[in-house]
C-alpha positions as CSV (number, residue, x, y, z in Angstrom):
1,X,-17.4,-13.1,37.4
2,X,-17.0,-11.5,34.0
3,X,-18.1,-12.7,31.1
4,X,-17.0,-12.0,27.9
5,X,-19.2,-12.2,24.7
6,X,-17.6,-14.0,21.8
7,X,-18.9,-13.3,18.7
8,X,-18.3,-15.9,16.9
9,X,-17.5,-14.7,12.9
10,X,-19.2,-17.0,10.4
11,X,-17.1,-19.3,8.6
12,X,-16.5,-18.4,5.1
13,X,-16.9,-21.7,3.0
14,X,-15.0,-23.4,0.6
15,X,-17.6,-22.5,-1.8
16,X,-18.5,-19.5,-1.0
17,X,-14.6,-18.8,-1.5
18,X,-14.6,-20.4,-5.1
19,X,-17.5,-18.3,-6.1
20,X,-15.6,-15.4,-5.2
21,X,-13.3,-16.4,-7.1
22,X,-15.6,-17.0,-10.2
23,X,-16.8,-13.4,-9.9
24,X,-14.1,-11.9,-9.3
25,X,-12.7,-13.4,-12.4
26,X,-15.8,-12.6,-14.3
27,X,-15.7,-8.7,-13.4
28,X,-11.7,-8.1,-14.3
29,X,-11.7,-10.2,-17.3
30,X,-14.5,-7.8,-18.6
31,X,-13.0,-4.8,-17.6
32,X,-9.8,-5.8,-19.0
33,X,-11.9,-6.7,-22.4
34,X,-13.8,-3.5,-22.2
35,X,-10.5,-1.0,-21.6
36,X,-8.5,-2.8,-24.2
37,X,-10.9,-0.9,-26.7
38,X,-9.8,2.3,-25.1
39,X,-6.1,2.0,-24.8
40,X,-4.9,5.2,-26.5
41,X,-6.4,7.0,-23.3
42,X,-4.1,7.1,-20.4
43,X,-6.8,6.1,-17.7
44,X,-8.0,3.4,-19.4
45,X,-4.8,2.0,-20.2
46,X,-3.8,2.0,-16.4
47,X,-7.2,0.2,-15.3
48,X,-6.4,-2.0,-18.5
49,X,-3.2,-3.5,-16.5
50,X,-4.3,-3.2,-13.0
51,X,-7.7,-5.2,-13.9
52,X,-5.4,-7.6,-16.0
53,X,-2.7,-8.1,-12.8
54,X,-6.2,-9.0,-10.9
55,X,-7.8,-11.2,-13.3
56,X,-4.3,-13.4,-13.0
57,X,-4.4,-12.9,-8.6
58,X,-7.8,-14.4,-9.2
59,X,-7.3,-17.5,-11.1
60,X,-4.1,-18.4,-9.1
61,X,-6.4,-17.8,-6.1
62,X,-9.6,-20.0,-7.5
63,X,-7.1,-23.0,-8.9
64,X,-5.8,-22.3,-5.3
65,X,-9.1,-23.8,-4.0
66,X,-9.2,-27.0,-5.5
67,X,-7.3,-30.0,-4.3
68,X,-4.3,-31.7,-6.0
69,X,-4.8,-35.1,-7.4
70,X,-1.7,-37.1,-7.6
């Protein structure tokens, strides 16, 4: 008989996932900070609003993680 090896992932916690959160907030809220002083270049304006769609995905994502109190 065969057996087949399951590899079990390891469970991503529910505070590992609100940390993620937290830094991922942290980075793109200071690289939207830092390219805001740089907006007359065309790069930085880009990463300006890319980093600023991300730093909202984030916070929807980290209030995500908490439970609603009625």
């Amino acid at each position: 008989m065969n057996q087949i090896n399951e590899t079990k992932k390891p469970k991503i916690t529910l505070e590992t996932k609100r940390e993620i959160a937290k830094i991922g907030m942290s980075s793109t809220l200071l690289l939207t900070a830092t390219t805001a002083l740089f907006m007359k270049n065309k790069t930085a304006k880009s990463i300006h609003i890319v980093s600023g769609v991300a730093l909202v995905g984030f916070c929807l994502y980290h209030a995500s993680l908490y439970p609603k109190v009625k």
